[in-house]
N, C-alpha and C positions, 0 to 999 in steps of 0.2 A: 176439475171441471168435466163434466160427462161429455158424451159423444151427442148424448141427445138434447145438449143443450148447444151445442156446434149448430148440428142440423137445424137447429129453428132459428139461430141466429140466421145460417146460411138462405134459408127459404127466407126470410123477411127481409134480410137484406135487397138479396135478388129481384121481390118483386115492389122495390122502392127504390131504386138504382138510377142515375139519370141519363138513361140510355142513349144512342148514337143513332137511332132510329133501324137499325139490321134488322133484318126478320128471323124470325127461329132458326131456323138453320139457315139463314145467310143469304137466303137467293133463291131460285127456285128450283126445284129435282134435275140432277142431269143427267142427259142422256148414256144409256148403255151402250160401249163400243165392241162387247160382249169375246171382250181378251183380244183383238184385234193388234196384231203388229204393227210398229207405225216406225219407220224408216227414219233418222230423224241425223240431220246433217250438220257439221260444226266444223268452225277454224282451232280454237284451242290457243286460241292467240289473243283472248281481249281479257287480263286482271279488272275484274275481277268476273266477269262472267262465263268466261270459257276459259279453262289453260290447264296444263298441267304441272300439278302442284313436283316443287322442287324434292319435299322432304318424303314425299311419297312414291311417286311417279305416277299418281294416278289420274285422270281427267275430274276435274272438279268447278265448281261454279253456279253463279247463279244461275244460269240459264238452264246448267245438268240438275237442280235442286226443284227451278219451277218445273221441266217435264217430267222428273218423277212424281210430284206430287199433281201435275193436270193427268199423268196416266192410272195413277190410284183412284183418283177421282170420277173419271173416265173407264175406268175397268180397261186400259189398253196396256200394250205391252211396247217396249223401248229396245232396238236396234241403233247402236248410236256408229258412226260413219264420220268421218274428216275430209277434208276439201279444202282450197285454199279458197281465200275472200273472192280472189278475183274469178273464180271459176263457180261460184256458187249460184248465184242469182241464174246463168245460162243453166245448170245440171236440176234448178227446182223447175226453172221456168219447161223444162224439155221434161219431166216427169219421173226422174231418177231418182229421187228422193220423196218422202212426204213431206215434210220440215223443213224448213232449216234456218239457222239461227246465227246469230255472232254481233250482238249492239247492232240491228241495220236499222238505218234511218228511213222510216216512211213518206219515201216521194213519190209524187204523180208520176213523176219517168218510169221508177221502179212497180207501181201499179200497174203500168200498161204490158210486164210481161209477168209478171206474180201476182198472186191473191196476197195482202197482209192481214193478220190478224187485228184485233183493237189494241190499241198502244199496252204494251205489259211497263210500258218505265218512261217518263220523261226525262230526259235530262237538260238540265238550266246548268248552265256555266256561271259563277259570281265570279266577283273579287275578293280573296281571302286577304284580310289585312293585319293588320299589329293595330294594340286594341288604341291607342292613343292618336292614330292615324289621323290629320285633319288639313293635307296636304291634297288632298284628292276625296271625291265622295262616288267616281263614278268612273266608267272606262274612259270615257275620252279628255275627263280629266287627265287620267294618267297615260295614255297616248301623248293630250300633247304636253307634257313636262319634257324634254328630254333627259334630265339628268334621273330617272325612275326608271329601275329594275325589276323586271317579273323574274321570278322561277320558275322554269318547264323542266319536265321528262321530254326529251326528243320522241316527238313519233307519239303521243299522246293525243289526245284531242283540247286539255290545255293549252300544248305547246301552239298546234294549228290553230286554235280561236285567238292567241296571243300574236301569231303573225299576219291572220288576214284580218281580225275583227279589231282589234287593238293599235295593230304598227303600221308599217307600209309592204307586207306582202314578202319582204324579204327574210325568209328562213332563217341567213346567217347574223341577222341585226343583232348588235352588240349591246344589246338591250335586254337580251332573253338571257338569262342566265341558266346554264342546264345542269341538271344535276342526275346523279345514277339511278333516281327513282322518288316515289311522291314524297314517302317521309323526311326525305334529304332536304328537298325545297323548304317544307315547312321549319323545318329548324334552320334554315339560312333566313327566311320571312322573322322570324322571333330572334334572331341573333343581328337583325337588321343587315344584313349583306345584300338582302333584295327587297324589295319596295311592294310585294305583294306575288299572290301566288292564285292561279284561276281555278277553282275547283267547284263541284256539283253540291248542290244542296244535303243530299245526305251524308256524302262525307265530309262536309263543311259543319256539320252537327257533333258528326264524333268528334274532330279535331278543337273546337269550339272548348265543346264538354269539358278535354284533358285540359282547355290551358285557359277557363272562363277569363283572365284577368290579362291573357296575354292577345285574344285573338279576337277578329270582328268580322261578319262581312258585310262592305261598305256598296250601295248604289242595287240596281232592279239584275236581273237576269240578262248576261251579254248575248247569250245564243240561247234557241231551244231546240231537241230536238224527242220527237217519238220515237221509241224503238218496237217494233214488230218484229213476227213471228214470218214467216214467209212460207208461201202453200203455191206449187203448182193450179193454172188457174181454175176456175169450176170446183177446186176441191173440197170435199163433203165435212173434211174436219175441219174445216173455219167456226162454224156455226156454235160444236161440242166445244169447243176451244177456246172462244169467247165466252161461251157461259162458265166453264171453270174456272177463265180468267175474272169473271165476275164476281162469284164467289167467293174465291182467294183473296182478293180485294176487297170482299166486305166482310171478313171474318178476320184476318188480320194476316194475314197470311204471306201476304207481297210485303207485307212492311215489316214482317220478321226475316224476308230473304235480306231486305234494305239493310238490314238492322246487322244483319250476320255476315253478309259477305261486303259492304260498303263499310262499315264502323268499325265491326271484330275482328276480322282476318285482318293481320298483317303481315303481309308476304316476305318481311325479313326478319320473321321472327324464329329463332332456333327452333318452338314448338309454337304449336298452333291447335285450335279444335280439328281440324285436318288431318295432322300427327296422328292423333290419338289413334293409335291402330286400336281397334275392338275385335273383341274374339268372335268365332264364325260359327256359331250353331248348328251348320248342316241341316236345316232347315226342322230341325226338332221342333214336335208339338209340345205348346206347353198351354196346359188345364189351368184355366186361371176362372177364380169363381168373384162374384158379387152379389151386391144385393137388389142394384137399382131403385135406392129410395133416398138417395144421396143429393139434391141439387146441389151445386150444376156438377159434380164429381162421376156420378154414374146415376143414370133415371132414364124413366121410358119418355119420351117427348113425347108429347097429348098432340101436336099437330101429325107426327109422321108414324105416329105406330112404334117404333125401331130406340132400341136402347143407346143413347148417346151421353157425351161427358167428357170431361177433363181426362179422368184415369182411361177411360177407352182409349182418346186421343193419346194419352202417351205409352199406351201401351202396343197400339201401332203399329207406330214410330216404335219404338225400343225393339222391336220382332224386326221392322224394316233394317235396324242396324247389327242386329244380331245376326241376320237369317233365322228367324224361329216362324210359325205360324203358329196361330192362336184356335181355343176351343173352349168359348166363352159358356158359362154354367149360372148359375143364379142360388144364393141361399140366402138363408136368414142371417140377421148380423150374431144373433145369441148363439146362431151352430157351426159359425165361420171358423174362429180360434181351433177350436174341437177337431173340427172337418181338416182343416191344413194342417195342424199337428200330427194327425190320424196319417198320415199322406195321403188323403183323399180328391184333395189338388195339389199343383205345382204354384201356384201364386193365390193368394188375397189382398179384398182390397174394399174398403169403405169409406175413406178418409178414417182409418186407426194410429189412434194417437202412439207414438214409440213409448213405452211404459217396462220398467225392470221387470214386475207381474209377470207381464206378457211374452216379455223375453225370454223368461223360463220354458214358453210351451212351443216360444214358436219363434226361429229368425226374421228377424225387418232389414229389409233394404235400408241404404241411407234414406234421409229424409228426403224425401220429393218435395215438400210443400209447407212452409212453417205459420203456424198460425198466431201471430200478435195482434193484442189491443190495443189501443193508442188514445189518447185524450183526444176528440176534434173539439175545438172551439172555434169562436170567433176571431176572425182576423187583428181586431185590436184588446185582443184579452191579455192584458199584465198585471191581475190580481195575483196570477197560481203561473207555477210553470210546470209540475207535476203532481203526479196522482195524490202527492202527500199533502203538498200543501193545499190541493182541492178538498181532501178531507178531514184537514184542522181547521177550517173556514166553514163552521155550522150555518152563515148566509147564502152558501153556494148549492146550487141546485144541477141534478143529473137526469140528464129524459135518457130512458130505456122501454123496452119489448118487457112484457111481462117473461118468465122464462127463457129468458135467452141467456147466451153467455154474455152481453154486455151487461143485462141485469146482475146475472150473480157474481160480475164481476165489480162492480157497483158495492152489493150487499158485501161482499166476504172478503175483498182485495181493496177497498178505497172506505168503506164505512166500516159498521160497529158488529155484520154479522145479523142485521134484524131486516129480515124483509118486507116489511112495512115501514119502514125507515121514510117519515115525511120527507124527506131530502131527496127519495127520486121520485121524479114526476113521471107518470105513466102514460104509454102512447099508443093506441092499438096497431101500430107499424109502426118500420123503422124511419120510412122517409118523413112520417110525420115527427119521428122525436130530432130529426135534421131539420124542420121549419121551426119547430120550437125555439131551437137554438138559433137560428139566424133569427126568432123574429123578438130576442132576449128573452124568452117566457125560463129556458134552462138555462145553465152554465160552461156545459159539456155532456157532451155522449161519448159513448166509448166504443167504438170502431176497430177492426183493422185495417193491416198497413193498401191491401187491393181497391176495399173500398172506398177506401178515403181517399186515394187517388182518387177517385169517379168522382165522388162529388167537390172535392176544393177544385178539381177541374173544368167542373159545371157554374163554382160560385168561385174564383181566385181571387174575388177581393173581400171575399165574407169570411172565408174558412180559413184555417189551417190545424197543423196537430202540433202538438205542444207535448216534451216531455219524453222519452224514452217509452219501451214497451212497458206496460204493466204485468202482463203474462202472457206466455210463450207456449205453442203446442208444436210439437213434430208428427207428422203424419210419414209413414210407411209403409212398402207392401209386404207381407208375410211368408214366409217361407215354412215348409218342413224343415226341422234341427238337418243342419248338417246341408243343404240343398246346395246342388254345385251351380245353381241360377243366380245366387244373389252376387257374386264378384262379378258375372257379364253386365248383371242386373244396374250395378253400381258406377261398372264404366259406361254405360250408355246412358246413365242420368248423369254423369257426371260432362261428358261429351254434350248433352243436353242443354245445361245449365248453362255450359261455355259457350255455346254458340247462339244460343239465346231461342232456341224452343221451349224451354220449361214459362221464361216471359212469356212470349206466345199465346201457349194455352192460357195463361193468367188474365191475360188479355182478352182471347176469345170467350171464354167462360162468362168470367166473373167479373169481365167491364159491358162487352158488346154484345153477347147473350142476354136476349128478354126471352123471359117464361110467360109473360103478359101476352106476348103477340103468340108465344106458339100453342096455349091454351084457347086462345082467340080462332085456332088455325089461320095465321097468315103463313 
């Protein structure tokens, strides 16, 4: 399949997508803090947002993950600083600090000597239960049972909502059952030795996920609470700070911290994405060229002027975890191979498929980004369950893009090889051959695996996909034979992958990315 049938697949799919309503870039320009220091205070004491990781010794967390990425944002710079809890709120409120952070819960008390920023995180307390559970639906069912067992961590915010919000206020009640840490609970909850276990919504999703047949959670939210950023008062970074906190928020970006350090990271795990030591570049430049004609991979945005994209975006990030800086270039795709072989740059990139051809002229990183077709149909389709049996069924009908890779994938991979083949119906977009097929007029389209998340998301009782991949692309970035970039290259995608920023981008891109609005200039 060519590259340039990817590309028109990718342009049409993109501007038929059922978007989330984000605007082009996510929010509106923010401001320059023009490399400004910013003082920035922490306990190192709350898993998962502040602490120091055991297998490394290094300060890590969500909250060290959101400032680095609001000071990129922000063009500022990070002095990071320790304090304990109790002395923190007097050392911002007194002007010792710019920041400072550590889960604080936004109250009127705490406003009248701090500035806080807009909530960066709610947290909801539930009840995690065993999925057969029909003894209680709610907390104060399970308060008043006495013979029902919670699991706490001591000293958690579980264990506290379990003694003031749930029992009677007393700490030692022989009701709480405690265990060395969260994982430990859940497996005493699923081994039935305790009667439920109080945890937050996001990591009530991971744990869900591992054990769908074993776990539930029963009843509304027992506590809520906002957590803030905290600013000595009057101070001027509230204002930058909530708008990157805005942005982050609408590009997906909070929900990839959610994602990584609530779900992924497990703190009693021998290795972790945290382990992963990566190598240190010493801050090497590295020449990396493109073409910028790629939606959404690399291209000029029509709203902002400024070359944006997926491969930007993890290119980075992959320089932020290296220590490398970047010295972006522009070529054509027919002079790229040539040009990075030549050593004329240290990287390439267009979304290029990994091909043995090409491997002769020039090294690929592992694959970043794999590209599969998928059958979507309709939600009650049980004529065909795969590609094959849709095309031994000469009644079945396929809506396609003229020239796209779902067409030629149509003609060459599911029919007879004749591209006039009455059997596919033709659509001048792609969202329109996705009404066809909900409105019966096709059989199937042929998707892959990003998109069709969007829309069986947009339709969950119309849609789904049926069948394994039909065909498979690997995309890569290119190297000069021999280049000592591609092993740092590989652990910092690889580190990526684990901790869930290659999602991310997948996400930003080519779910919540419209080229509709930023051709529009919104």
């Amino acid at each position: 399949m060519s590259r340039k049938h990817v590309l028109s697949l990718l342009l049409a799919l993109l501007m038929a997508l059922p978007f989330s309503g984000a605007m082009a870039q996510f929010g509106p320009e923010l401001p320059d803090l023009g490399g400004r220091e910013v003082v920035a205070v922490t306990e190192n004491l709350f898993v998962p947002l502040q602490f120091i990781d055991p297998g490394t010794g290094k300060a890590v967390g969500w909250e060290y993950d959101a400032w680095v990425e609001i000071c990129q944002r922000l063009n500022c710079t990070l002095r990071w600083e320790n304090i304990s809890w109790d002395a923190m709120i007097p050392a911002i409120a007194d002007g010792q600090y710019d920041v400072g952070m550590t889960g604080i819960t936004i109250t009127e008390a705490r406003a009248e000597q701090v500035d806080f920023s807009d909530p960066y995180m709610t947290q909801e307390q539930f009840l995690l239960v065993r999925a057969d559970e029909d003894r209680f639906t709610n907390a104060e069912e399970l308060g008043a049972d006495p013979e029902l067992l919670i699991g706490a961590q001591p000293g958690t915010t579980p264990f506290y909502t379990a003694v003031y919000d749930i029992l009677d206020g007393d700490e030692s009640n022989p009701r709480i059952v405690l265990y060395e840490n969260f994982g430990a609970s859940v497996q005493g909850l699923i081994a039935g030795d305790v009667d439920a276990v109080i945890m937050d919504a996001v990591s009530s999703r991971g744990y869900i996920g591992a054990n769908p047949d074993r776990l539930k959670l029963t009843g509304g939210p027992i506590i809520s609470e906002d957590f803030g950023f905290i600013f000595p008062k009057g101070s001027d970074l509230v204002a930058p700070v909530n708008a990157a906190l805005a942005q982050m928020k609408a590009d997906g970006f909070i929900d990839y911290l959610d994602e990584k350090w609530f779900i992924r990271y497990d703190p009693v795990a021998e290795e972790t994405f945290v382990s992963m030591a990566l190598p240190d570049l010493e801050g090497q430049e590295v020449a990396a060229v493109t073409e910028n004609l790629f939606v959404p991979l690399q291209f000029i945005d029509p709203g902002t002027g400024e070359a944006v994209g997926w491969e930007y975006d993890a290119w980075v990030e992959i320089c932020q975890r290296l220590n490398c800086t970047l010295a972006w270039h522009t070529i054509s795709w027919d002079a790229m191979i040539p040009a990075i072989a030549d050593g004329q740059y240290d990287v390439g990139m267009t979304g290029i498929t990994i091909r043995e051809d090409r491997a002769e002229q020039v090294d690929f990183s592992d694959p970043y980004m794999t590209m599969e077709q998928f059958l979507l149909v309709r939600a009650d389709e049980d004529r065909f369950t795969n590609a094959e049996e849709l095309g031994a069924d000469p009644e079945l009908l396929i809506g396609a893009q003229p020239g796209t890779t779902p067409f030629y994938t149509a003609v060459y991979d599911i029919l007879d090889g004749d591209e006039s083949n009455p059997r596919i119906v033709l659509y001048e977009h792609f969202g329109a051959s996705v009404q066809g097929l909900i409105a019966g007029d096709v059989d199937a389209v042929i998707m892959d695996a990003v998109s069709s998340r969007g829309y069986i998301g947009a339709n969950p009782d119309r849609l789904k996909l049926t069948g394994g991949p039909i065909i498979s692309e690997d995309f890569g970035f290119i190297f000069p034979k021999e280049s000592d970039l591609v092993a740092p290259v590989n652990a910092a995608l690889a580190q990526m992958k684990a901790d869930g920023f290659i999602n991310y981008l997948d996400n930003k891109w080519f779910i919540l990315y419209d080229p509709t609005a930023a051709a529009a200039g919104e």
